[in-house]
C-alpha positions as CSV (number, residue, x, y, z in Angstrom):
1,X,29.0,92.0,128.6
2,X,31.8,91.3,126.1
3,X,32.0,92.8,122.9
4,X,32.8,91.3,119.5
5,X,32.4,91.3,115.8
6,X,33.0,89.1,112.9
7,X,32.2,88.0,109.3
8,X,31.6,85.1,107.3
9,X,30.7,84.2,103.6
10,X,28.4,81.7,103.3
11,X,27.2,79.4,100.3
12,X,23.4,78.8,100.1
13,X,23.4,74.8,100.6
14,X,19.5,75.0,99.8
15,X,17.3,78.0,98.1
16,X,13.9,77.6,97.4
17,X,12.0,80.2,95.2
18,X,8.5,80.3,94.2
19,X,7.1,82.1,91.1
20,X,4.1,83.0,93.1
21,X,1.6,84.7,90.6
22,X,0.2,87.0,93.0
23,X,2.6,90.1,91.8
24,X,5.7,90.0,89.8
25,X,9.2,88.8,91.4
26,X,7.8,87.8,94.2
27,X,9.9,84.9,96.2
28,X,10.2,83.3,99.9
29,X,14.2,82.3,100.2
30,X,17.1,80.3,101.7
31,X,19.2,77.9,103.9
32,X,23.2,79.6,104.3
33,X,26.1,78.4,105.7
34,X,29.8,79.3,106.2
35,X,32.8,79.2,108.6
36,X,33.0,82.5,110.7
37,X,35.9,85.0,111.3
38,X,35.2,86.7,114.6
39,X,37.3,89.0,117.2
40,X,36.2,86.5,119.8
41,X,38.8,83.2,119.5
42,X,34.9,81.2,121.0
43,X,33.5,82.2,117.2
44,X,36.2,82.3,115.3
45,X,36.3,79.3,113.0
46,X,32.7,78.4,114.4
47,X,30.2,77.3,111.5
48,X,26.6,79.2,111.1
49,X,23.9,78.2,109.4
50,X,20.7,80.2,109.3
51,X,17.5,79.6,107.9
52,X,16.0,83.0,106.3
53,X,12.3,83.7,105.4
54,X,12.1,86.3,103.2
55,X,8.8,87.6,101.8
56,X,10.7,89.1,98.5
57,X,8.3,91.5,96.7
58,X,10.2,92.5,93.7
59,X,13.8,92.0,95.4
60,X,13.1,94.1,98.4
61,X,11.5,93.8,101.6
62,X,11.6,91.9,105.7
63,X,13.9,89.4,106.6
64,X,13.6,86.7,109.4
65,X,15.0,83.7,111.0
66,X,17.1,81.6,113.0
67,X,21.1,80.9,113.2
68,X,22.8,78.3,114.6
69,X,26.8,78.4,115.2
70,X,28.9,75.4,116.0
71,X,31.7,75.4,117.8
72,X,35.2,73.2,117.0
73,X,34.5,71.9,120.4
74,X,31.0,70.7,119.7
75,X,29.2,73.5,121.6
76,X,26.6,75.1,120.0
77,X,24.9,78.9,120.4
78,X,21.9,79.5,118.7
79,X,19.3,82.6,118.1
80,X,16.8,84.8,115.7
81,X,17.2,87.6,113.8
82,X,14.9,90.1,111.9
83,X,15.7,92.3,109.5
84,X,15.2,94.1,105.6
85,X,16.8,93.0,102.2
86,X,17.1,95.7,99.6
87,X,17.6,95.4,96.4
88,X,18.6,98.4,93.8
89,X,19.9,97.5,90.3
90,X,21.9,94.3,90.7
91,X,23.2,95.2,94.3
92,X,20.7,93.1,96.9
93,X,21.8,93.9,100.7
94,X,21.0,93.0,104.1
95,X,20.6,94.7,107.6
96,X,19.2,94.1,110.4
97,X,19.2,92.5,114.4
98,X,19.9,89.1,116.3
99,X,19.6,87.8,119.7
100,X,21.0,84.7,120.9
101,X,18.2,82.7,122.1
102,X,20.1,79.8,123.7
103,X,23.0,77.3,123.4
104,X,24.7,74.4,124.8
105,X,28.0,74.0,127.1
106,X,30.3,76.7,127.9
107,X,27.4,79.0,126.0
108,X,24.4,77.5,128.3
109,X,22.7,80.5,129.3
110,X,23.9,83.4,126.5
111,X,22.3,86.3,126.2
112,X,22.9,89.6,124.5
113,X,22.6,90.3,120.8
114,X,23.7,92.7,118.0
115,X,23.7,94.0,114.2
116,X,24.6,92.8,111.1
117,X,25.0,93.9,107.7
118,X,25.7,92.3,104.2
119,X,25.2,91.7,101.0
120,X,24.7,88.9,98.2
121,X,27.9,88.5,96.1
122,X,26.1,85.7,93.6
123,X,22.6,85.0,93.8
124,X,23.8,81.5,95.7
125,X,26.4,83.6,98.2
126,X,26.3,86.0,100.9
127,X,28.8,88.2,103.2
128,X,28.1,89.1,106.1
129,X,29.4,91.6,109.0
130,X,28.3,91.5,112.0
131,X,28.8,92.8,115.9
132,X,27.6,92.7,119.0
133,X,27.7,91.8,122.7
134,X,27.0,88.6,125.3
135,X,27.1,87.5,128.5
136,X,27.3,83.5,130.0
């Protein structure tokens, strides 16, 4: 298995939330995208986009979804993740796990998976650390 790490800071490009009136604040959430910087030269520079569900009661609770990361090259690795959003005061964060699931080309056949951790910088914008290992 090969070990890396990286970051990005992505920009919401779509962010849906619903005043539901079943309790206060609550919210589903977001579409994010950004280039990555990564250890690995095979991510760095490689766009994600995930799609996040996110049951928000009151600015806090599980996390779930899928990413996608193209490559300059055109190949493509994709995968889920799961995970918990906190919010306390006006500092929301996110942790959790991720698992590649799949991809195309030189990345036909990943496996392997990590952590990551972040936070929102703007209620439009996130950034995100994240590590982890895979194998072709």
């Amino acid at each position: 298995m090969v070990t890396f790490s990286g970051s990005f800071a992505g920009n919401a490009r779509l962010q849906t939330i619903i005043g539901l009136s079943d309790v206060p604040n609550h919210a589903l959430n977001l579409e994010v995208s950004g280039p990555q910087q990564s250890t690995d030269p095979q991510w760095n520079d490689a766009r994600v986009t995930y799609w996040d569900v996110a049951d928000l009661v009151a600015g806090s609770d599980p996390q779930r979804g899928y990413f996608l990361n193209e490559h300059a090259d055109g190949d493509r690795d994709w995968g889920s993740f799961e995970g918990q959003i906190t919010t306390s005061g006006s500092q929301v964060t996110l942790e959790g796990t991720w698992t590649f699931t799949g991809g195309t080309g030189k990345f036909r056949g990943i496996r392997g998976g990590g952590s990551y951790q972040g936070r929102m910088t703007s209620p439009g914008n996130v950034a995100m650390e994240w590590q982890g290992e895979y194998q072709v």
